[in-house]
Phi, psi and omega in degrees: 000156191237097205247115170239144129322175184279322181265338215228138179227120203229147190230112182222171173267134175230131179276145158297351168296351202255338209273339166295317156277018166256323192289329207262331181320123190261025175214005152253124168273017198181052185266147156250153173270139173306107168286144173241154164299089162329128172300315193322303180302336167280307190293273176342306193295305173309322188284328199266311157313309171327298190323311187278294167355296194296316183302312163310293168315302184302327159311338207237323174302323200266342183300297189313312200278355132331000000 
């Protein structure tokens, strides 16, 4: 779970019996479940970089032959 406070944001393991008494804490503003990044989303991320990489070289190819 990812439990933040007004200074501190902590990626800590929580038992679900625990999750009530972190909810009633009156010095946690936020808990969330931890997300991991979907390999889809690391693919997608990857293609669209590539896509500008490429988009730069053909630009820079063609300014040179100015």
């Amino acid at each position: 779970m990812i439990i933040e406070t007004d200074n501190t944001t902590e990626d800590k393991f929580v038992d679900i019996d625990d999750l009530l008494d972190l909810a009633n804490n009156d010095t946690i503003k936020n808990i969330r479940a931890y997300r991991k990044i979907l390999n889809k989303e690391l693919i997608i991320i990857g293609l669209i970089a590539l896509a500008v990489i490429v988009m730069v070289l053909i630009i820079l190819k063609f300014l040179k032959r100015k």
